[in-house]
TIVEXZA-124871 format. One line per field, with one value per atom (N, C-alpha, C, O): atom name; x, y, z; residue in three letters. Coordinates in Angstrom, 2 decimals, always signed. Each point is the difference from the previous one (the first is absolute). Example, Ala and Ser with C-alpha at 12.3 -4.5 7.8 and 13.67 -1.06 7.14 Angstrom:
atom <- [N, CA, C, O, N, CA, C, O]
xx <- [+13.19, -0.89, +0.90, +1.04, -1.39, +0.82, -0.77, +0.51]
yy <- [-5.69, +1.19, +1.20, -0.02, +1.07, +1.19, +1.09, +1.11]
zz <- [+7.80, +0.00, +0.00, +0.66, -1.38, +0.06, +0.73, +0.17]
rest <- [ALA, ALA, ALA, ALA, SER, SER, SER, SER]
% end
This chain:
atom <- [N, CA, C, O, N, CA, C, O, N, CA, C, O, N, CA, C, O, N, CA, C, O, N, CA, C, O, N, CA, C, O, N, CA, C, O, N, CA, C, O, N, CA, C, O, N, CA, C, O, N, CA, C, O, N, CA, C, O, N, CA, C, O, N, CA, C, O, N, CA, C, O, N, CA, C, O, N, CA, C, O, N, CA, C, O, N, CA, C, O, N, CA, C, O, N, CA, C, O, N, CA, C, O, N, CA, C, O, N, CA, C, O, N, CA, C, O, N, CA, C, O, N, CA, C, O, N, CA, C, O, N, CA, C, O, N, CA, C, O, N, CA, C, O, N, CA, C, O, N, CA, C, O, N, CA, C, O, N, CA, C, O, N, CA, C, O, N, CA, C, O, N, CA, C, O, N, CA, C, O, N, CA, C, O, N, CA, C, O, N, CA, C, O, N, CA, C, O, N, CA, C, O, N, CA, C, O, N, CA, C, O, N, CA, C, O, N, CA, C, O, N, CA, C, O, N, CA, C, O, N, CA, C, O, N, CA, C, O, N, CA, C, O, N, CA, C, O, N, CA, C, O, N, CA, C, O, N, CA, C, O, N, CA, C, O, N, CA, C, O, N, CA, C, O, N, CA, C, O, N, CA, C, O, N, CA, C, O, N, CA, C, O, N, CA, C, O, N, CA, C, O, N, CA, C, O, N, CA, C, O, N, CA, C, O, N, CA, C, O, N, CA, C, O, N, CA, C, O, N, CA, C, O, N, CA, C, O, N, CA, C, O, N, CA, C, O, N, CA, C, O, N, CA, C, O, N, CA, C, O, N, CA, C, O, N, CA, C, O, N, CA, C, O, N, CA, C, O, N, CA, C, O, N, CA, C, O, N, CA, C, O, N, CA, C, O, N, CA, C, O, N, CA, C, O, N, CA, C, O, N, CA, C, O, N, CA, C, O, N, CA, C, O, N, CA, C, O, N, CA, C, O, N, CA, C, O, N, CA, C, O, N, CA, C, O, N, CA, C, O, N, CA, C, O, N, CA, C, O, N, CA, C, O, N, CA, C, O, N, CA, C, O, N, CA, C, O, N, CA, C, O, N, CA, C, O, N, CA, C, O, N, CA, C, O, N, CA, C, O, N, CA, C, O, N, CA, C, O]
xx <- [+182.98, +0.39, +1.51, +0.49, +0.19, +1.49, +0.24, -0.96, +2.40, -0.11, -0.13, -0.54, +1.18, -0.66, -1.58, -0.48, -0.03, -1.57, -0.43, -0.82, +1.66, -0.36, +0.38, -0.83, +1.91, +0.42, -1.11, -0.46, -0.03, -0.31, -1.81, -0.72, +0.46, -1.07, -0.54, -1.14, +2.59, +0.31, -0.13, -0.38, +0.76, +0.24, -1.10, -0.50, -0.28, -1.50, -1.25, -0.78, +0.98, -0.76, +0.06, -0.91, +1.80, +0.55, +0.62, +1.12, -2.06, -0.08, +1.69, +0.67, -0.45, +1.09, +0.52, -0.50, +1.96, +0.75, +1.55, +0.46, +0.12, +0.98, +1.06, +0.01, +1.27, +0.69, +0.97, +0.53, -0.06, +0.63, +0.82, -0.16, +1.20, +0.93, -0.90, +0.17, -1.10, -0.13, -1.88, -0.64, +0.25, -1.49, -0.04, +0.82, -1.95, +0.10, -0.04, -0.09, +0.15, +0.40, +1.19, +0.56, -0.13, +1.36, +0.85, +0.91, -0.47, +0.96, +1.15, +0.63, -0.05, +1.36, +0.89, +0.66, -0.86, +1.29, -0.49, -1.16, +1.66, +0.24, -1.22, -1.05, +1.41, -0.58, -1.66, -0.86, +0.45, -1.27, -0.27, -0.99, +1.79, -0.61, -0.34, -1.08, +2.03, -0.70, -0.90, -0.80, +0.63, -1.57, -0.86, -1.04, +0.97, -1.13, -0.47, -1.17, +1.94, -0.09, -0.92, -1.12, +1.73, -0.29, -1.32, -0.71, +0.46, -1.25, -1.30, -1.20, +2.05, -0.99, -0.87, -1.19, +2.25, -0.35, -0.84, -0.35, -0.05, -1.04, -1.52, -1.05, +1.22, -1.63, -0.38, -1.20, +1.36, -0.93, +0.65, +1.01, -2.08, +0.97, +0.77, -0.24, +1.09, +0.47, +0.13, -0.17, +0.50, +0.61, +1.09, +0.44, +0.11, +1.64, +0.28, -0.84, +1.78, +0.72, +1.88, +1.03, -1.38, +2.03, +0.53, -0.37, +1.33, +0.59, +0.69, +0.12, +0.36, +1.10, -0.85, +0.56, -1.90, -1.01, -0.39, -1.00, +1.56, -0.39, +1.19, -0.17, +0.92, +1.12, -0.18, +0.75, -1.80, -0.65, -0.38, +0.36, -1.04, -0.23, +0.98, +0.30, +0.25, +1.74, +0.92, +0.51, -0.33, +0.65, -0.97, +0.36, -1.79, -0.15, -0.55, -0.47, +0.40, -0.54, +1.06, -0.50, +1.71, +0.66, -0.26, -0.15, +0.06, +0.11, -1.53, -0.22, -0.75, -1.24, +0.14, +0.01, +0.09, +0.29, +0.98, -0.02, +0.73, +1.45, +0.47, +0.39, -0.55, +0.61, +0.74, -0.56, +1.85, +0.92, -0.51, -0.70, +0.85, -0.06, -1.46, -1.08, +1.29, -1.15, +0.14, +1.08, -1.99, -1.49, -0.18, +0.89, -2.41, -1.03, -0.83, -0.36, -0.44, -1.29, -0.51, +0.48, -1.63, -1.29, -0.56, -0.17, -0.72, -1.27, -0.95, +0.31, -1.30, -1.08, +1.01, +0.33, +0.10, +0.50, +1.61, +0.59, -0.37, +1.13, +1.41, -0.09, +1.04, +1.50, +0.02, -0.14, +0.48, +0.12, +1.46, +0.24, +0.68, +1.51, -0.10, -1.03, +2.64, +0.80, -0.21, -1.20, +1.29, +0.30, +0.73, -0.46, +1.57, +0.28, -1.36, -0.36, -0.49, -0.72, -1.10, -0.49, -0.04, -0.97, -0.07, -0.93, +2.19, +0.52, -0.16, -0.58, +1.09, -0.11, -1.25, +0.03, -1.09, -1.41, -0.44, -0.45, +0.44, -0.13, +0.16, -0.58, +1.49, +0.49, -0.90, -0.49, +0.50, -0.36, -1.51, -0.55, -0.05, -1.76, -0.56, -1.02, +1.82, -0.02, -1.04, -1.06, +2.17, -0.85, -1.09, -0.79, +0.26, -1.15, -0.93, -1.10, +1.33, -1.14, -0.85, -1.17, +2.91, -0.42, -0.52, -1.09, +1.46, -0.59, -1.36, -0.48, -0.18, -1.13, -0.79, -0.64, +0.75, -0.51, -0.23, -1.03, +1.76, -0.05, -1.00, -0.83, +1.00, -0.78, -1.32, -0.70, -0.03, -1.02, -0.59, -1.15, +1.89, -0.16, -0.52, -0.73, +1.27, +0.32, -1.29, -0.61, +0.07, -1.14, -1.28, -1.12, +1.38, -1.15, -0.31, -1.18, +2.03, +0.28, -0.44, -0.25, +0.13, -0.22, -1.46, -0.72, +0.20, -1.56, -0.61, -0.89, +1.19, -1.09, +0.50, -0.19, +0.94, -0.08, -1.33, -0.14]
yy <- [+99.38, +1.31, -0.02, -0.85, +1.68, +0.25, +0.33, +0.17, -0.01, +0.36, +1.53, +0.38, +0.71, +1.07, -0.01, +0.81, -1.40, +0.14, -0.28, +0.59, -1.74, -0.79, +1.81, +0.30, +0.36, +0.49, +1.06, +0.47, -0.04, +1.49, -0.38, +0.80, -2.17, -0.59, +0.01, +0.26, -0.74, +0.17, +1.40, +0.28, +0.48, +1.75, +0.20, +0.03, +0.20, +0.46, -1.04, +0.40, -1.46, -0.77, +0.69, +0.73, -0.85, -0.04, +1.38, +0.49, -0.12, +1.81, +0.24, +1.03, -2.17, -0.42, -1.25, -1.13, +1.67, -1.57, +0.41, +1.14, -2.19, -0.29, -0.95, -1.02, +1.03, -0.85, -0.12, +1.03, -2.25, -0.20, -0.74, -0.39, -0.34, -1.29, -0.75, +0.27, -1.26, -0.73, +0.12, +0.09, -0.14, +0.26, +0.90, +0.14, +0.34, +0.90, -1.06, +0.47, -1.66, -0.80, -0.48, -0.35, +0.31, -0.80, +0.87, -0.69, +2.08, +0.82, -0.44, -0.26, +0.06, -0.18, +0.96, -0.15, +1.53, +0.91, +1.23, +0.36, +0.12, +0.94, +1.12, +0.31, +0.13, +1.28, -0.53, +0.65, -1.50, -0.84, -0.03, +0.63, -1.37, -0.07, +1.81, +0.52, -0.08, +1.56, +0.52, +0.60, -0.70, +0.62, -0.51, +0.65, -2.00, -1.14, +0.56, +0.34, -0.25, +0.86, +1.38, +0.06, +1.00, +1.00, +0.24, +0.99, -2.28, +0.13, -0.60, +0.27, -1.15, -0.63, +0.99, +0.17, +0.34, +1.16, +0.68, +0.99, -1.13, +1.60, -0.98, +0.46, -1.52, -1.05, -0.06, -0.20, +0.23, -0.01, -1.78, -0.56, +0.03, -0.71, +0.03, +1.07, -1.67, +0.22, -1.07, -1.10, +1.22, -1.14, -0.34, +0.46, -1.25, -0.07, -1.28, -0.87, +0.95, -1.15, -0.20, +0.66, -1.87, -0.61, +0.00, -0.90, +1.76, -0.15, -1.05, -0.75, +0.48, -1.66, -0.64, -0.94, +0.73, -1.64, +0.98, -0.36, +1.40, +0.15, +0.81, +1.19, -1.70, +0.57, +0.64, +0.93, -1.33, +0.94, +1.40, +0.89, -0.68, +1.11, +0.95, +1.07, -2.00, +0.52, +0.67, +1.11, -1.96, +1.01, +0.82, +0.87, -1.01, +1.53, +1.02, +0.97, -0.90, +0.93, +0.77, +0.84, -0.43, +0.75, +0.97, +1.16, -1.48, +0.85, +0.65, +1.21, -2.22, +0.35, +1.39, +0.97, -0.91, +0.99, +1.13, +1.16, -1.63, +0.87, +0.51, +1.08, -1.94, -0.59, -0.96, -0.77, +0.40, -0.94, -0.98, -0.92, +0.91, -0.82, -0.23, +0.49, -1.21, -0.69, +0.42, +0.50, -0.54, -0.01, +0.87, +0.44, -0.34, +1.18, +0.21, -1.10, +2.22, +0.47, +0.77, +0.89, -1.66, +1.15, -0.41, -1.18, +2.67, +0.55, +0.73, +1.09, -1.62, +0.70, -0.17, +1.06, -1.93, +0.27, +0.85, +0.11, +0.13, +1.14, -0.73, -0.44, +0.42, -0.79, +1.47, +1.17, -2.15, +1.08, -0.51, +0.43, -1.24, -0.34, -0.74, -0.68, +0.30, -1.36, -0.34, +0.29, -0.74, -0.25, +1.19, +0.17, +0.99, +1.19, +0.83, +0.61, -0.62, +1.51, -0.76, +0.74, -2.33, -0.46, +0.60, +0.60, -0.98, +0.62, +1.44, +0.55, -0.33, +1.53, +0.73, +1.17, -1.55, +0.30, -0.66, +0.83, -2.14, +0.02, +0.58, -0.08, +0.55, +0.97, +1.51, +0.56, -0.27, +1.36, -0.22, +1.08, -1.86, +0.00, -0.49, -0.65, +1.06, -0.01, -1.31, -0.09, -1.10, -1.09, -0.35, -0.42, +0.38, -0.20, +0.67, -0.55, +2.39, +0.47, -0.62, -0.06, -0.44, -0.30, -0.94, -0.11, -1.41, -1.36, -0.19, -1.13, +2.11, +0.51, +0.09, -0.96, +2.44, +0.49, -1.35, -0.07, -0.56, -1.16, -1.02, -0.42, +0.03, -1.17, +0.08, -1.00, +2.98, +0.35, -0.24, -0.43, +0.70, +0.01, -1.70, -0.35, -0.23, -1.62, -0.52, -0.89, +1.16, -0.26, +0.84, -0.39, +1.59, +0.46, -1.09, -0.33, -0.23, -0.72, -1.15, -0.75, +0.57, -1.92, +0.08, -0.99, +2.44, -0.10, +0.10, -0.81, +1.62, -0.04, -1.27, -0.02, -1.08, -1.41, -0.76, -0.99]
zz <- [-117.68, +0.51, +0.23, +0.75, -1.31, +0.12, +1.27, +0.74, -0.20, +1.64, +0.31, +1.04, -2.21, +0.08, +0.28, +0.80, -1.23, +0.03, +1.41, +0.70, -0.42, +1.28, +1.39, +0.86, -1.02, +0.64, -0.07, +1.04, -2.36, +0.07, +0.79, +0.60, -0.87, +0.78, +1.35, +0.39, +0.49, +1.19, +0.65, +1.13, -2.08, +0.79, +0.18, +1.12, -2.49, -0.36, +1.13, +0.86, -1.24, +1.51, +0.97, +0.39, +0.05, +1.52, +0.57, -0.14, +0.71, +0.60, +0.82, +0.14, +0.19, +0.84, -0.26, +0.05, -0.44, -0.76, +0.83, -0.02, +0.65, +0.12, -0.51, +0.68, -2.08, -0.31, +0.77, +0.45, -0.10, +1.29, +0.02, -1.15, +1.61, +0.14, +1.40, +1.19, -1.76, +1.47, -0.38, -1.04, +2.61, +0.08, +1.42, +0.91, -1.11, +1.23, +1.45, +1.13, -1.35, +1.30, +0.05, +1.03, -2.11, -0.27, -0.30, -0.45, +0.36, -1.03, +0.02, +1.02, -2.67, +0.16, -0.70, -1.03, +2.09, -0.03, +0.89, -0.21, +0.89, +1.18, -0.77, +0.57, -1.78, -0.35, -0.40, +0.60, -1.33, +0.62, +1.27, +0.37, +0.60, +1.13, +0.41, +0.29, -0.38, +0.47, -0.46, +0.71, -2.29, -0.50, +0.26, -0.06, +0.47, +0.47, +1.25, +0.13, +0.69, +1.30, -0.11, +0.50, -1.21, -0.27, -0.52, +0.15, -0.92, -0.53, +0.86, +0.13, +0.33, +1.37, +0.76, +0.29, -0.15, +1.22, -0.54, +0.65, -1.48, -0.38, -0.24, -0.46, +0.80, +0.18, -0.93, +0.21, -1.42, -1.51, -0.51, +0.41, -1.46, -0.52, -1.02, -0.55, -0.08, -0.91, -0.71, +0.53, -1.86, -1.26, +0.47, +1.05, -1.70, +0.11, -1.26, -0.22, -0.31, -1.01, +0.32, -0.15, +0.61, +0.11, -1.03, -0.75, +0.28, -1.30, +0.18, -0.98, +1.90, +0.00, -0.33, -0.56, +0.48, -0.67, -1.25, -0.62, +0.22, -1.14, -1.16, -0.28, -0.10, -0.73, -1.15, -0.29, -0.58, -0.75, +0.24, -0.77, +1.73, +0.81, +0.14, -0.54, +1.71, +0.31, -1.09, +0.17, -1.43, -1.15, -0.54, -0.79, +1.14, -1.58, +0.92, -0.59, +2.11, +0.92, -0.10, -0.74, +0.94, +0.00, -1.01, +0.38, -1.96, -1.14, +0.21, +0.03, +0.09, +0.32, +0.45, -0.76, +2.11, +1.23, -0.41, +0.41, -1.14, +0.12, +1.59, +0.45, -0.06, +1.69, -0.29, -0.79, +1.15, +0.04, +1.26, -0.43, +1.56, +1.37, +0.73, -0.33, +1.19, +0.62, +1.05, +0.31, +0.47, +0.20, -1.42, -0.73, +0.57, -0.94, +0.76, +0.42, +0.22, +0.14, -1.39, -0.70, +0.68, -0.71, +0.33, +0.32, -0.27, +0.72, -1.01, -0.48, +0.22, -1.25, -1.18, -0.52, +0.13, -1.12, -0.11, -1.08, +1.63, +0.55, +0.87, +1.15, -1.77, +0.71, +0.70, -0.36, +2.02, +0.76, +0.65, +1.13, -1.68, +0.59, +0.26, -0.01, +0.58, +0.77, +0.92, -0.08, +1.09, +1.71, +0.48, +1.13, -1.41, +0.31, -0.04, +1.00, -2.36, +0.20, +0.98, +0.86, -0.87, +0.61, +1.71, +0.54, +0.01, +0.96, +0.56, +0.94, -1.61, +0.07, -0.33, +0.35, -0.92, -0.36, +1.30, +0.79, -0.31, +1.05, +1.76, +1.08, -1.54, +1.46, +0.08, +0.98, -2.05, -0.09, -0.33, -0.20, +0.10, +0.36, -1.51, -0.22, -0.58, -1.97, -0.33, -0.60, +1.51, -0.97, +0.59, -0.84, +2.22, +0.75, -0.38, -0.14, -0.21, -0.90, -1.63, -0.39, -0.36, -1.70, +0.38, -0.56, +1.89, -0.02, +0.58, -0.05, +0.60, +0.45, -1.36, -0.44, -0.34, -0.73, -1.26, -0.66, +0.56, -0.75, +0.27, -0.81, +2.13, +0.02, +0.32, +0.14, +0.08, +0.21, -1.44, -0.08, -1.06, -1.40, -0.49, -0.92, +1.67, -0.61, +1.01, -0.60, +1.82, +0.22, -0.23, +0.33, -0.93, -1.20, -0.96, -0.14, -0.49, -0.90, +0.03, -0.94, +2.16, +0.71, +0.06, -0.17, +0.46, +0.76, -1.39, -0.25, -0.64, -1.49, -1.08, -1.22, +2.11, -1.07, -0.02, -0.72]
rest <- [UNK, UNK, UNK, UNK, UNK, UNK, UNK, UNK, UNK, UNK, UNK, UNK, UNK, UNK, UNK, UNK, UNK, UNK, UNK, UNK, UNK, UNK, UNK, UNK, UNK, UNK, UNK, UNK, UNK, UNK, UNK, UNK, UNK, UNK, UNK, UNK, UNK, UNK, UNK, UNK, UNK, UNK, UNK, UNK, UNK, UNK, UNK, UNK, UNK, UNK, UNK, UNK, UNK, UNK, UNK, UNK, UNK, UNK, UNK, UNK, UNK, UNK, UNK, UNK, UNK, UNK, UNK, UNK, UNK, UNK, UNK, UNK, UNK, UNK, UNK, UNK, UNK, UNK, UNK, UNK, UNK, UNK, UNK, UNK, UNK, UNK, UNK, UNK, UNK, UNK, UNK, UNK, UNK, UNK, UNK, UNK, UNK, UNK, UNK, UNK, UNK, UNK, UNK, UNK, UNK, UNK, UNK, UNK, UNK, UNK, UNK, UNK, UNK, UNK, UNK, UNK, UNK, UNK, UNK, UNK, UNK, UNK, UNK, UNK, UNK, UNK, UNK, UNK, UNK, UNK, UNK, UNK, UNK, UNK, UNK, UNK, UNK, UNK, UNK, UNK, UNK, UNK, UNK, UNK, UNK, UNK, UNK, UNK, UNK, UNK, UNK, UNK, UNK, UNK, UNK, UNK, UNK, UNK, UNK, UNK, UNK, UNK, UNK, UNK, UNK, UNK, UNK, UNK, UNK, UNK, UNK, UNK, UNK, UNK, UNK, UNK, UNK, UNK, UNK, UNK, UNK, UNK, UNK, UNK, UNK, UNK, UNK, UNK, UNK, UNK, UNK, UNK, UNK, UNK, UNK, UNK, UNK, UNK, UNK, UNK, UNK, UNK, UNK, UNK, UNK, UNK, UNK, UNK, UNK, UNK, UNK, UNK, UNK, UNK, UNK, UNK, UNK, UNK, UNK, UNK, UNK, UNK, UNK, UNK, UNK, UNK, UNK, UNK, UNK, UNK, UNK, UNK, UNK, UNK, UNK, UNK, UNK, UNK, UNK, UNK, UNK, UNK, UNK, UNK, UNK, UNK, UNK, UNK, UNK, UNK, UNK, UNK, UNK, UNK, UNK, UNK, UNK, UNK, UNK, UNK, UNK, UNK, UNK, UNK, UNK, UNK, UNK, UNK, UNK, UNK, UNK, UNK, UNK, UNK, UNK, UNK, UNK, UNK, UNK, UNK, UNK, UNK, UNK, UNK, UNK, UNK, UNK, UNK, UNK, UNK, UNK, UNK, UNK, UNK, UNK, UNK, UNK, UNK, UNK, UNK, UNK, UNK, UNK, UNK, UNK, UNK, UNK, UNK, UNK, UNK, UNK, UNK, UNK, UNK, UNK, UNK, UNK, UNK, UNK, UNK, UNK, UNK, UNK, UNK, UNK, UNK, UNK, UNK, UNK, UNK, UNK, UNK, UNK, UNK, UNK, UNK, UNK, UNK, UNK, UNK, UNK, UNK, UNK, UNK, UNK, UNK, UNK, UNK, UNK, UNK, UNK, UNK, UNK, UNK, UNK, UNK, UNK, UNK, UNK, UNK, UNK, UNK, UNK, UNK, UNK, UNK, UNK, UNK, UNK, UNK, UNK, UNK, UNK, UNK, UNK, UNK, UNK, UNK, UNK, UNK, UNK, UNK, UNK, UNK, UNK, UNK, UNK, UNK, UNK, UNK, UNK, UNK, UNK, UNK, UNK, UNK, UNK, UNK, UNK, UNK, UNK, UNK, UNK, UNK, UNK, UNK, UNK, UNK, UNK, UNK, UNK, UNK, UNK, UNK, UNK, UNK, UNK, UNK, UNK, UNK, UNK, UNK, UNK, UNK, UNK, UNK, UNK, UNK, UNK, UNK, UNK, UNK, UNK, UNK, UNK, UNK, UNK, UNK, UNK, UNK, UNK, UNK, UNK, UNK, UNK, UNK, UNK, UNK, UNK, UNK, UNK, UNK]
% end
């Protein structure tokens, strides 16, 4: 599997994917640590992949996305921004509703395996 494949894998899996610098225990960069936060807060779990242990990733996610920078949220399949819009979807109620609606989806999903 090429790393496109690997990537478009990850989305489609994972109702909730975070690409990140770090791990959500370890982040290494401010705008991670804030979406990590942000996403915390809304109690669901989530994916996540360190592009620093993965440099493959790291170069073809950008073109992938046509997002330049890190953090990435997607949600259902769907890039929903950086650590700016994460933020800011967070303040205003945005991402607690989509990270809800998601992970109600992803344990539909869990109960008819």
């Amino acid at each position: 599997m090429d790393v496109v494949d690997t990537i478009r894998d990850q989305i489609e899996t994972n109702p909730i994917i975070l690409y990140m610098k770090g791990s959500p225990n370890q982040p290494q960069c401010g705008f991670s640590a804030n979406s990590v936060k942000a996403l915390m807060a809304c109690g669901e779990r989530f994916a996540y992949v360190d592009i620093l242990s993965n440099p493959e990733i790291r170069a073809a996610l950008p073109e992938y996305a046509n997002w330049p920078t890190f953090p990435q949220l997607w949600i259902k399949g769907e890039l929903m921004g950086g650590g700016d819009i994460i933020t800011e979807m967070s303040e205003s109620g945005e991402l607690q509703t989509l990270v809800k609606e998601a992970a109600v989806v992803d344990d539909r999903v869990a109960a008819d395996d």
